[in-house]
DOLUMLUM-732043 format. One line per 10 residues: number of its first residue (from 1); their letters; for each residue x, z, y of N, C-alpha, C, O, CB. Coordinates in steps of 0.001 Angstrom, whole numbers, plus 500000, padded with zeros to 6 digits. Each point is the difference from the previous one (the first is absolute). Glycine has a CB too. Layout:
<recs>
NUM> A> X:Z:Y:X:Z:Y:X:Z:Y:X:Z:Y:X:Z:Y; ...
</recs>
This chain:
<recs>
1> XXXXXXXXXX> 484710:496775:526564:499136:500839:499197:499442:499187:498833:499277:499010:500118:500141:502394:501907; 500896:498994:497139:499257:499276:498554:498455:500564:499529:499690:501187:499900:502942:498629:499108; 496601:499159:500765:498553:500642:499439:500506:499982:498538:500922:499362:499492:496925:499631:502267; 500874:502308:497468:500321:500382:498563:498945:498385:499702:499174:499364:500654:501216:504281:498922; 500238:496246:499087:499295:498450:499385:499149:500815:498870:500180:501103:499485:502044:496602:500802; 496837:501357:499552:499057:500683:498318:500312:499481:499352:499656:498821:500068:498561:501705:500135; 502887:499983:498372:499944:499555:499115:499760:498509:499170:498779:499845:500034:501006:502297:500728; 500688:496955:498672:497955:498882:499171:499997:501296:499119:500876:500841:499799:499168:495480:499541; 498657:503552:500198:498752:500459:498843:501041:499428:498566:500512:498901:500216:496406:500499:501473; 503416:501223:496940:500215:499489:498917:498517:499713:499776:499010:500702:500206:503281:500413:499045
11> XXXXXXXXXX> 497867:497451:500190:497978:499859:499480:501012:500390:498264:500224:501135:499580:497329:495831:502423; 502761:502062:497494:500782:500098:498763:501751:500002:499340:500850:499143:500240:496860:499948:499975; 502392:501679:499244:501509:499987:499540:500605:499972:498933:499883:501077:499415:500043:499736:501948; 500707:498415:498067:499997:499608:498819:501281:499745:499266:500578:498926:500162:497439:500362:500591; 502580:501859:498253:501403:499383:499658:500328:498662:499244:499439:500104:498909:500858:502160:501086; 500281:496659:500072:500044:498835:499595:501680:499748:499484:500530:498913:499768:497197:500430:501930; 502909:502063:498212:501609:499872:499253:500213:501209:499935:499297:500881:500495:501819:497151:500331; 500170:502145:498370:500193:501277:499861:500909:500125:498981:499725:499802:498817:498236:500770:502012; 503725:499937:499833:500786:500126:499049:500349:501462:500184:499164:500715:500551:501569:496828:499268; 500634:503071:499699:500106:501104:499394:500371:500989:501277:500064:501228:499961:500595:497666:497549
21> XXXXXXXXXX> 499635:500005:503955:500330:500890:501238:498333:499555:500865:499409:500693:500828:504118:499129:499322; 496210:499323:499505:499235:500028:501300:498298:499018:499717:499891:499047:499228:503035:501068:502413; 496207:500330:499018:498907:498944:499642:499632:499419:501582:499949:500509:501119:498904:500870:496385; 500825:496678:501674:499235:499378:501550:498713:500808:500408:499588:500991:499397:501083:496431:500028; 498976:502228:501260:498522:500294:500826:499686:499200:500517:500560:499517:500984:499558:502177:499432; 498422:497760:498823:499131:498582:501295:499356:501115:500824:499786:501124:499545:499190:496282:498824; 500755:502240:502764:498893:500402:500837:499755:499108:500524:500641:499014:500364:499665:502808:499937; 497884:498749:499829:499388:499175:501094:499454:500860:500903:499422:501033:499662:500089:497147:499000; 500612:501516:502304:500116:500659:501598:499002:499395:500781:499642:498830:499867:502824:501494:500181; 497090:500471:500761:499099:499431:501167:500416:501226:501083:500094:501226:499946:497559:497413:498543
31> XXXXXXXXXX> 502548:500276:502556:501129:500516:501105:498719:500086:501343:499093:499169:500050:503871:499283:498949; 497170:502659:501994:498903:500161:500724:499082:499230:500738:498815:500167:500290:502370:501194:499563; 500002:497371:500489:499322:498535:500313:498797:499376:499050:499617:498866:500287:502777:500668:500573; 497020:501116:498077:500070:499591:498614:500561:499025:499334:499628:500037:498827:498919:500806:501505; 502464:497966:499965:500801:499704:498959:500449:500474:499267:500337:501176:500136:499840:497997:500701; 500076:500040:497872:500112:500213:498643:501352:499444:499251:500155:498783:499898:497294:501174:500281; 503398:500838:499369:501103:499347:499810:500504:500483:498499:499886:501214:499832:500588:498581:502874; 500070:499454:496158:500542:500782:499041:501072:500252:500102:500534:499081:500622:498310:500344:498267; 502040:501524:500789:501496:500538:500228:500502:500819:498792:499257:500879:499563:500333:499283:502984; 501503:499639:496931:500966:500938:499115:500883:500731:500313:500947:499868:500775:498788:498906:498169
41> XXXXXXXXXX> 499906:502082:500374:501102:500916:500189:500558:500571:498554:499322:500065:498975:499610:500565:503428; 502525:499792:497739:500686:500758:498959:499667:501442:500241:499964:500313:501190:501919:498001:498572; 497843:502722:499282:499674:501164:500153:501748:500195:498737:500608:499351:499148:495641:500927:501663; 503820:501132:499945:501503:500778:499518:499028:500896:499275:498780:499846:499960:503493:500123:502109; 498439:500994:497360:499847:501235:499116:499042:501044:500860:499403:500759:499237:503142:498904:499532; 497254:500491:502187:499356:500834:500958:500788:501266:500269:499514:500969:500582:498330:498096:498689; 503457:500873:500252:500493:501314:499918:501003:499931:501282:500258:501058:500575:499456:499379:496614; 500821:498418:503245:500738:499978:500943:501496:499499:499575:500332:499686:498856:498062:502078:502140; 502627:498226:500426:501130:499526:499463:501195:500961:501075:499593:500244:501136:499212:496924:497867; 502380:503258:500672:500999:500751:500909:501302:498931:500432:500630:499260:499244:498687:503252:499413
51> XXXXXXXXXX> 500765:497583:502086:501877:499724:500243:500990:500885:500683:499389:500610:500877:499916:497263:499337; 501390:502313:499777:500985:501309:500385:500996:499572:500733:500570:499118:499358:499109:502087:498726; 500832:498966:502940:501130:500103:500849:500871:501059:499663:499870:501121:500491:498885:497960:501156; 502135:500622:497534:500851:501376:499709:501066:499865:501265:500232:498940:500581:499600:501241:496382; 500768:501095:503349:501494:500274:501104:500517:500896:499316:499360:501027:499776:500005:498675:502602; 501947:500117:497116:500728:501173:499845:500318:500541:500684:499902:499415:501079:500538:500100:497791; 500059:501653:501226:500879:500909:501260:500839:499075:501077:499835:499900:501216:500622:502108:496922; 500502:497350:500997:501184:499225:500236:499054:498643:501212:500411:498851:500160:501358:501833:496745; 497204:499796:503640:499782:498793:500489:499861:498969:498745:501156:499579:500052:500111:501124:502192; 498247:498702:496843:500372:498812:499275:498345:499970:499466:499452:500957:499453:503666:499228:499805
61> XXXXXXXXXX> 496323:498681:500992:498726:499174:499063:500733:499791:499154:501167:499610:499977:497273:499213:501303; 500289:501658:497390:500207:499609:498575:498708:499377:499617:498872:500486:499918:502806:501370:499493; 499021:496276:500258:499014:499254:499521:500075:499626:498807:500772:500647:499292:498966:498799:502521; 499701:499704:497721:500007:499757:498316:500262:498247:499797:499424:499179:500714:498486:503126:498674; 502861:497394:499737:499621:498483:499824:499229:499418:498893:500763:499387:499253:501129:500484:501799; 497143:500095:498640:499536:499622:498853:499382:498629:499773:500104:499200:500930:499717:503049:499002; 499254:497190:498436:499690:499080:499955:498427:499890:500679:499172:500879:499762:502709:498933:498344; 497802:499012:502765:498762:500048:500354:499553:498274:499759:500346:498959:500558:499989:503461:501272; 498493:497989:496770:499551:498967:499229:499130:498977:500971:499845:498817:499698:500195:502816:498111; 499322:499058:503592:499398:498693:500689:501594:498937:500322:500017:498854:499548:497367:502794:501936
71> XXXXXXXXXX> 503215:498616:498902:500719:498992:500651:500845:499704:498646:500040:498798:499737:499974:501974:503091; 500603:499987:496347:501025:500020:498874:501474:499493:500704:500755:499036:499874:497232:500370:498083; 501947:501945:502928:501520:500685:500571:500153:501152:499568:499370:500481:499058:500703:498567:502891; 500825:501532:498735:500760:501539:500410:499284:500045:501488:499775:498982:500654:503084:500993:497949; 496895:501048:501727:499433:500026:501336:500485:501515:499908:500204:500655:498978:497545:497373:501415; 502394:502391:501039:501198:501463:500707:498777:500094:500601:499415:499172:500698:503623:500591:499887; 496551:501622:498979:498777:500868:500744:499817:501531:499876:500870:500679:499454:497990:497289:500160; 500083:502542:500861:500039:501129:499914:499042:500618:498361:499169:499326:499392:501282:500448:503728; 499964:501505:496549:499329:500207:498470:498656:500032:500694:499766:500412:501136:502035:501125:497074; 497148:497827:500684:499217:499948:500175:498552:500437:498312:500452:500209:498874:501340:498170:503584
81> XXXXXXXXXX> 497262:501641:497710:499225:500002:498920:498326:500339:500267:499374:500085:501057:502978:500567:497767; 497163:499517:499591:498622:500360:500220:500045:501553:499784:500790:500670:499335:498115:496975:499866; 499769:502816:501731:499965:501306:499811:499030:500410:498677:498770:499977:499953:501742:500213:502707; 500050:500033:496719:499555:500841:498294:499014:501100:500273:500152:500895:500831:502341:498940:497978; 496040:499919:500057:498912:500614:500179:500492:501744:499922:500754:500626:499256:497659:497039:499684; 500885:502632:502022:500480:501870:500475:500926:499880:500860:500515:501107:499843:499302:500157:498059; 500653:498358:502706:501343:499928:500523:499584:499796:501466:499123:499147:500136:502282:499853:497725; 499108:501698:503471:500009:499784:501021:500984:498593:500227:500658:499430:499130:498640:503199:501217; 500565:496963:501285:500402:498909:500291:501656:500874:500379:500956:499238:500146:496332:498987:500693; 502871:502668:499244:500969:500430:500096:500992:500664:498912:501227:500049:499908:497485:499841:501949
91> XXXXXXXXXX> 500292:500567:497412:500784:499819:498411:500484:498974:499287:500930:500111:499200:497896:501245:500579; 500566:497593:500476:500635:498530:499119:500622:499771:501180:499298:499027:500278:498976:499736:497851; 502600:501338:502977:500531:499439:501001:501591:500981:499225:501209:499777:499925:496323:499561:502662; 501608:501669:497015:501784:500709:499393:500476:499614:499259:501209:499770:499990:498628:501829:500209; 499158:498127:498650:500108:499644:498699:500523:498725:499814:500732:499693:499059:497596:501684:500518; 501254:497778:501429:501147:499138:500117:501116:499567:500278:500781:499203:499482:498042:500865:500429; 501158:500633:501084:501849:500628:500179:500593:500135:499031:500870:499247:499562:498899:502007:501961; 499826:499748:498009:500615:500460:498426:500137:498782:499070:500920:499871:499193:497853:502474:500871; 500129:496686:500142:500262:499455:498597:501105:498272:500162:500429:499336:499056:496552:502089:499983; 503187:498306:502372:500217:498924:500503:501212:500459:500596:500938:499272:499673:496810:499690:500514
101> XXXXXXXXXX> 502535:501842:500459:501104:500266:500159:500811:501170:499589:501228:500077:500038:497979:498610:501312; 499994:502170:498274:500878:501369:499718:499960:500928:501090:500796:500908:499761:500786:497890:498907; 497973:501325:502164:499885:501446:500680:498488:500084:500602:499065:499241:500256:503673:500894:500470; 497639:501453:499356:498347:500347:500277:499819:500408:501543:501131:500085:500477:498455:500942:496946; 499529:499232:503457:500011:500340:501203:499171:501419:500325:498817:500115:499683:501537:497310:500672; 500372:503609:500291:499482:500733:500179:499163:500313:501719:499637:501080:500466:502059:499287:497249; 498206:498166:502933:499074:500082:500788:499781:498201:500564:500687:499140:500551:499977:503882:500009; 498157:497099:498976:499018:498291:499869:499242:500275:501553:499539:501073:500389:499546:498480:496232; 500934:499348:504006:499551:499615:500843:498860:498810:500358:500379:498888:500370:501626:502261:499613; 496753:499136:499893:499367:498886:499708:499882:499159:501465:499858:500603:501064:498869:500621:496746
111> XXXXXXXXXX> 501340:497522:502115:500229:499459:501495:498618:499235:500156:499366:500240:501028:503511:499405:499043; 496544:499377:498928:499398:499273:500589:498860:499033:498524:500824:499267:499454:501546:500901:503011; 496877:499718:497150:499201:499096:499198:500082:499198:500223:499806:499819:501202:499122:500969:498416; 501398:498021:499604:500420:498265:500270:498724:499294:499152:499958:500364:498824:503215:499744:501173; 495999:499140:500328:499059:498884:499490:501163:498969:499477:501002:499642:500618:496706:500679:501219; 502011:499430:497287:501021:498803:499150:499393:498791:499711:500034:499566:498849:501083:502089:499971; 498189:497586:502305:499496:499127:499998:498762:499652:500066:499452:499191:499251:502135:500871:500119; 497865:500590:501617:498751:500914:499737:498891:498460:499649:499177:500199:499106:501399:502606:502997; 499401:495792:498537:499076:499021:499447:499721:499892:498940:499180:499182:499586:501295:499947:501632; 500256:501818:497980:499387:499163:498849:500726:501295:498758:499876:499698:498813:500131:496901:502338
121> XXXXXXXXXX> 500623:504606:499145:500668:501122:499234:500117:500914:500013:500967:500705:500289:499647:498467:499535; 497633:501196:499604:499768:501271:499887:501080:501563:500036:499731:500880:499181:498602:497367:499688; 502534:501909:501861:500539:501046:499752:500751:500630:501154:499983:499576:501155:499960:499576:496666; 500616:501740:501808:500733:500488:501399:501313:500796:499510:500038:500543:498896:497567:499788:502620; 503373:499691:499316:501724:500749:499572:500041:501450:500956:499668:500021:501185:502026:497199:498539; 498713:503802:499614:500187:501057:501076:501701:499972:499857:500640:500283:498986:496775:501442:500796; 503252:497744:501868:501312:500441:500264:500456:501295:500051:499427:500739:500800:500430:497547:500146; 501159:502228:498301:500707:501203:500898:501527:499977:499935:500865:499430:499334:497150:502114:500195; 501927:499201:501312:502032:500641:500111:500358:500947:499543:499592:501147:500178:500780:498323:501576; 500450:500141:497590:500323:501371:498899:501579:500570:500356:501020:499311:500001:497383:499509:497671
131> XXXXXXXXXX> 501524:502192:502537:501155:500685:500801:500752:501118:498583:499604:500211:498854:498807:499759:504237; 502626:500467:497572:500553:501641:498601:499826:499584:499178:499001:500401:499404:500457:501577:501099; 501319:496991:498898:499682:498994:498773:501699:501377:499273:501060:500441:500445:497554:495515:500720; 500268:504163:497105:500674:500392:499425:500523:499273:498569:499072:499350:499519:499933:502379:501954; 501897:498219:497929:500287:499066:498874:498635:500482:498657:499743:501157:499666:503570:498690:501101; 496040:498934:498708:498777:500738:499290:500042:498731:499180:500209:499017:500710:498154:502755:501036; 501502:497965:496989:499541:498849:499353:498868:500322:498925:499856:501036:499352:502470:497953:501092; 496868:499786:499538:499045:500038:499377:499459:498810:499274:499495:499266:500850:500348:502382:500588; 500006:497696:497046:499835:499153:499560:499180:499126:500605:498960:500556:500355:501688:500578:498141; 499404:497557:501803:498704:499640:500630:499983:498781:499152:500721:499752:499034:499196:501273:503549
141> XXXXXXXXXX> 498907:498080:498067:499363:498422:498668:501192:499155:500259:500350:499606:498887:496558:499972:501368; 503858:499962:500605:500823:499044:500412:500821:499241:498305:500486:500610:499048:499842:501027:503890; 499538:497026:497267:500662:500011:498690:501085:499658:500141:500413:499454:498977:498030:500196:499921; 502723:500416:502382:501431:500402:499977:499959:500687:500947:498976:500187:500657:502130:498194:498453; 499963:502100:501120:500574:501108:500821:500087:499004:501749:500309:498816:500137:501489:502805:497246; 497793:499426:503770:500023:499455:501125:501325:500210:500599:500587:501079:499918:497055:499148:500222; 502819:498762:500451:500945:500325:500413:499833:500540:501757:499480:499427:500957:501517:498918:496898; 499856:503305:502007:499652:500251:500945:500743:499684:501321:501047:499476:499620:497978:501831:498837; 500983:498737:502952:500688:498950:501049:500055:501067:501081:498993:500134:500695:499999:497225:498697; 502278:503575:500877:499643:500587:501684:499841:499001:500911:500100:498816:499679:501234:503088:500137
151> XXXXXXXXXX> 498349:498580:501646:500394:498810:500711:499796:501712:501238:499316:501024:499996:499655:495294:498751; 502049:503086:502081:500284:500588:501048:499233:500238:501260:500437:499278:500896:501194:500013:498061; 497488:501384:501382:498719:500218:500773:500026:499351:501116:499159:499187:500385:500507:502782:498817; 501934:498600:501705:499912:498933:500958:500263:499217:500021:500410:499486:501040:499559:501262:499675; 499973:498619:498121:500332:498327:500001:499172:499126:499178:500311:498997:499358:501954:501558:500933; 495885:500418:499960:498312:499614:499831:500649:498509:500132:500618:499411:499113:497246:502734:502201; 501937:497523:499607:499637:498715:501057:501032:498851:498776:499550:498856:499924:500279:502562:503577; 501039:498788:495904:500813:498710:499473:499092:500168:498537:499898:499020:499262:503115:500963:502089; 496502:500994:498378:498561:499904:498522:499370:498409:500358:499912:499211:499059:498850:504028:500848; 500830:496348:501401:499311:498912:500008:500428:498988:499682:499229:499096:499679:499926:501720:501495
161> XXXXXXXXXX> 502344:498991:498809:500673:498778:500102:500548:499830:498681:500743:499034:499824:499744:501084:502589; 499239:500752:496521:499894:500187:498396:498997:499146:499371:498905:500538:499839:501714:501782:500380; 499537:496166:499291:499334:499174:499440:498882:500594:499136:498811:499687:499926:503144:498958:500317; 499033:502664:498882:498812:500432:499016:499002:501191:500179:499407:500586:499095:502183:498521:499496; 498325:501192:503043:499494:501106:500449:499042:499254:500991:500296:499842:501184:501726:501977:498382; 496439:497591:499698:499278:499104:500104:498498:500448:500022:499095:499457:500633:502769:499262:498419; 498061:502220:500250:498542:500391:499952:499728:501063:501125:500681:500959:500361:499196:498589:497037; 498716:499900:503113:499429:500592:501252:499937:501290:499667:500945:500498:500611:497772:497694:500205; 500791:502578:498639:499904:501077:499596:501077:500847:500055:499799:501103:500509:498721:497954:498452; 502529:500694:500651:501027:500569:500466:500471:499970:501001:500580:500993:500439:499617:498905:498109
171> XXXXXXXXXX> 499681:498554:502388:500364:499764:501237:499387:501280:500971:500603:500638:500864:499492:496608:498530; 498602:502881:500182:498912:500821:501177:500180:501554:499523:499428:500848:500686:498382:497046:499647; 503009:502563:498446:500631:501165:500305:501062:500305:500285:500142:501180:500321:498718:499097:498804; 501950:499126:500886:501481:499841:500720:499822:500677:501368:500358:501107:500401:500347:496503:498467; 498376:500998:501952:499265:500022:501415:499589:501513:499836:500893:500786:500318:498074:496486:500096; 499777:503319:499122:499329:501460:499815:501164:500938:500141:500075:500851:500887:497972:498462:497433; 503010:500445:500593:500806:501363:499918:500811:499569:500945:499462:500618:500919:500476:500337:496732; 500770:498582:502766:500930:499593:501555:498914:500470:501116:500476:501105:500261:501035:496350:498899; 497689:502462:501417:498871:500113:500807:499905:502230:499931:500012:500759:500968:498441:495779:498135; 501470:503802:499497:499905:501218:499919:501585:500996:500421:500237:501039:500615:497612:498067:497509
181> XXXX> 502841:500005:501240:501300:500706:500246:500664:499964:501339:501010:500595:500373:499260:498941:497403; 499001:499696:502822:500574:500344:501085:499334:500811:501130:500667:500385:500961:500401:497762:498319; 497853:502065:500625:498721:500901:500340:500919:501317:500380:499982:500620:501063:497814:498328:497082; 503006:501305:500694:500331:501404:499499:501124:500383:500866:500532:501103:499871:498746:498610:497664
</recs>
């Protein structure tokens, strides 16, 4: 049985950076023990973030390979993005479909909210599975074209052993949508 914890108290918070995605945060905290600790954090857009598990009919995951500037690889994942002001978490989950790979889904499945690091990154991802995928394209920011990648559903499990299929985030919807599909 777990007891609920209180919170620390923010005494002060203070942005101390701030570029065009994201700002630091000092805090100072006093934690119920009353110790006192300062801590940062990155705050995101507040708007949120999607990733999509697409399946075609055919049985087949459709992932994307694109450039990803933390590491400065190609990394094989699922489309992913920010959700755009007005926009449900399930509307930018289409909209990215559309714009990352080209088809749209006519039934989204939301599986699960992922903390993306929660010590220290302000934000959170809503997973879903996107099923009745129809051919749909839609311009998106990317500044080349993604290359798009089936991969054969039941053959999830060899995704891991793909050098460039690395980021957790994708790892833990892979896991989500395998976990759902077989529910069914």
């Amino acid at each position: 049985m777990t007891t609920k914890k209180v919170k620390p108290e923010i005494l002060h918070a203070e942005v101390v950076a701030k570029s065009r995605l994201f700002q630091i945060e000092q805090l100072h905290l006093r934690f119920s023990n009353q110790v006192e600790r300062q801590y940062e954090r990155m705050k995101g857009n507040n708007r949120g973030a999607v990733m999509v598990v697409p399946v075609l009919g055919n049985k087949q995951l459709l992932l994307g390979r694109e450039y990803a500037a933390g590491t400065h690889s190609y990394e094989l994942g699922f489309p992913k993005g920010l959700i755009d002001p007005g926009e449900t978490a399930a509307q930018a989950a289409n909209r990215e479909l559309q714009e990352e790979i080209g088809y749209g889904s006519n039934k989204l499945t939301h599986l699960m909210e992922l903390s993306l690091a929660p010590g220290y990154f302000a934000s959170k991802m809503q997973i879903f599975l996107a099923e009745d995928l129809y051919q749909s394209e839609l311009e998106g920011d990317e500044p080349e074209p993604i290359d798009m990648v089936p991969w054969p559903l039941e053959q999830w499990q060899d995704l891991l052993q793909e050098q460039d299929f690395s980021e957790s985030r994708s790892v833990s919807a892979l896991f989500l949508a395998q976990k759902h599909l077989q529910l069914k």
